[in-house]
N, C-alpha and C positions, 0 to 999 in steps of 0.2 A: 439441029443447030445447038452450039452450044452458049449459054446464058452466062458473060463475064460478069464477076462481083464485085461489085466497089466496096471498097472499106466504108464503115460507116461515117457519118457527117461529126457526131458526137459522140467518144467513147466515157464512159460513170468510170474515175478510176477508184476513188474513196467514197463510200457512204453509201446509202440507198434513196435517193430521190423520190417526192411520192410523181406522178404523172403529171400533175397541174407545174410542178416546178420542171418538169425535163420538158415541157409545152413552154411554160415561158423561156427558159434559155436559149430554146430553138426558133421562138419568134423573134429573141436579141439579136440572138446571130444572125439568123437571115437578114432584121431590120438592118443590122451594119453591114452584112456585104451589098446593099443595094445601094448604100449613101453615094450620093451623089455630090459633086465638089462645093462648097457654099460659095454662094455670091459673094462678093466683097461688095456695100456701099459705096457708094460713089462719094468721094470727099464733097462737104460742105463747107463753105467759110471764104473768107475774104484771098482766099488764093484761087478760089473757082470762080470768082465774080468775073462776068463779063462788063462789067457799067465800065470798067477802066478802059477797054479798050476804046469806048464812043467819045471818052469827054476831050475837052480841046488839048491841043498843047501847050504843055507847060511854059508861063509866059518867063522869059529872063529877066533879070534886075533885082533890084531891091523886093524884098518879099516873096523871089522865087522859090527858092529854095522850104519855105515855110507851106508855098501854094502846093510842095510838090507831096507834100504824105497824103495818105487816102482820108475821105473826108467819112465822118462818122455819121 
């Protein structure tokens, strides 16, 4: 059988690296090809509030308009 060769993962084009550094670059890279996609948080704040949906309806007349901002 014959044994196909993969090019290597990491080629040194300048310099000479000692092993402890061509060990951590190799831990980097592998670290980044495994990331996985970050969660986004979920919004917080007065556009997520549910309270708005339960409170009564906004009465008409004089003062309506005043009753109708969200209450702090």
């Amino acid at each position: 059988m014959t044994e196909q060769t993969q090019p290597p993962l990491l080629q040194v084009v300048r310099g000479e690296p000692s092993a402890e550094e061509l060990a951590a670059l190799t831990v980097v890279v592998a670290a980044l090809s495994q990331r996985r996609p970050r969660r986004r948080p979920a919004p917080v704040g007065a556009w997520r509030e549910r309270a708005d949906l339960l409170r009564r309806p906004l009465p008409a007349g004089p003062g309506g308009w005043r009753a109708s901002g969200r209450a702090s």
